[in-house]
N, C-alpha and C positions, 0 to 999 in steps of 0.2 A: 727770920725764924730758923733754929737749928733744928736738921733734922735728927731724931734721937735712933729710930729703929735703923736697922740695919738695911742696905740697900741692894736688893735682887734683880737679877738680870729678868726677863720677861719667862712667863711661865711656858711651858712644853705645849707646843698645839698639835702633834702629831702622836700617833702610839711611839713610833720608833724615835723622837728625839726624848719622849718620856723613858724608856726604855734604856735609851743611851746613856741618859743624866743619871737616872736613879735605878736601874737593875739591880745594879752593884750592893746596895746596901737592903733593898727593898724587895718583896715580892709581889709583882703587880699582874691582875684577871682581870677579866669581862665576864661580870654573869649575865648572861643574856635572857635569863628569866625574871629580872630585876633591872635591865638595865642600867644599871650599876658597875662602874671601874671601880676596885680596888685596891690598895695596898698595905701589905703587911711585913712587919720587921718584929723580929722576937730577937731576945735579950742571947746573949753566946751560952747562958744557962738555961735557957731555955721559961724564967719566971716571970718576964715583961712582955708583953705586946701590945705592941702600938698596931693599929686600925687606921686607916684613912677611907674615903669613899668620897668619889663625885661621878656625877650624872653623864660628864663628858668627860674625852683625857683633856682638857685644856682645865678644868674644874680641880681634877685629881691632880693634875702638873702643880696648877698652883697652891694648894694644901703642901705637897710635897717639897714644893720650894719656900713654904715659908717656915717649915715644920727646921727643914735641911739647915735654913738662914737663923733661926733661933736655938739651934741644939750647937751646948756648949765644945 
């Protein structure tokens, strides 16, 4: 059987290798009255933003690597 999607290396299980992968295009918190990690990416105009959110950074790592693995 072929595989069709695209194939990702293993998701960020630490803050600083999440950090290291996707700083750069992303901006990623901890609210810790939510326990919630975040990441946030708004458009270079400033009229898109993309949201992500998971419960742990290995949760957030992976949204973020599949978000990263399917954008054109």
């Amino acid at each position: 059987m072929a595989h069709h999607g695209a194939i990702t290396g293993p998701a960020p299980v630490s803050i600083t290798e999440l950090l290291q992968r996707f700083a750069d295009h992303w901006m990623i918190a901890y609210e810790p009255t939510l326990s919630v990690w975040s990441a946030e990416r708004r458009s270079t105009d400033g009229r898109h933003i993309r949201f992500l959110y998971g419960h742990s950074v290995a949760a957030l790592g992976a949204k973020l690597a599949d978000v990263e693995t399917a954008a054109p």
